[in-house]
Steps between C-alpha positions, in 0.01 A plus 500: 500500500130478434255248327280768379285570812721398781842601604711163553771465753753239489683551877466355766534658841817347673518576909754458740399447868803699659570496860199587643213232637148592555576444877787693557372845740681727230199383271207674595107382466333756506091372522337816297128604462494369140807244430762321724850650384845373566765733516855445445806733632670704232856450401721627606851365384570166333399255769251420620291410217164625427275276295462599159355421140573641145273699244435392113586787282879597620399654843818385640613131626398423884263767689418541891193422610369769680176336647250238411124554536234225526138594431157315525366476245698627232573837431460463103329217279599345201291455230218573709635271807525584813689264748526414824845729539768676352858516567670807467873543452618843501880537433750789454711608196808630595573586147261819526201361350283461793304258653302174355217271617500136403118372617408128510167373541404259765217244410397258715464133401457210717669271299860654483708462777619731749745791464696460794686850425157691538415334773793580703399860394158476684633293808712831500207740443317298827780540680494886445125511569580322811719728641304777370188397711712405845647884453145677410313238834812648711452859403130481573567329801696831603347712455131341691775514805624863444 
């Protein structure tokens, strides 16, 4: 449906969190030159569940989520914006049809309280970049003793 000059959508995106938390070790974090990603197993058979979230415009129902990215600052604008992130759901069709991207905008605002979900997201990201440094320190440490 549109109003002329814009397409209108009336659908909202429903998710389901499946099985999978952010700090499970079959959830990867993978800390990349240009966004932090999180990276879910595939399915494989019925159980365990992988989270997922439907399409407008008869995609299918549910989809996996293959991986979320997180990027500062945004990727894309709107209207001219650019904010302080963007939250990229990519999720799998397994009707055919491919692959979509859902992206959300991060702004930051003082004001609003906290998400506590993203936040458990970067205490997870930290925790990677943590373990990331000790293993890089004990590699050069190596090899100055080799």
């Amino acid at each position: 449906e549109t109003n002329g000059t814009e397409c209108l959508e009336h659908h909202e995106i429903r998710d389901m969190p499946g099985d999978y938390h952010i700090r499970d070790p079959e959830v990867l974090k993978q800390i990349l030159p240009n966004k932090l990603r999180i990276l879910y197993p595939r399915r494989t058979g019925p159980e365990p569940d992988i989270p997922s979230a439907d399409v407008p415009l008869g995609w299918q129902k549910q989809m996996d989520v293959i991986h979320i990215d997180m990027k500062f600052p945004s990727e894309h604008t709107l209207k001219g914006k650019r904010y302080a992130g963007e939250y990229q759901i990519y999720i799998m069709a397994t009707s055919g049809r491919g692959a979509a991207a859902v992206s959300i905008f991060i702004d930051i605002e003082t004001n609003k309280k906290k998400n506590r979900y993203f936040q458990k997201a970067i205490d997870q990201f930290q925790l990677q970049y943590d373990a990331d440094l000790a293993a890089c320190r004990e590699t050069l440490t190596r090899e100055k003793n080799i």
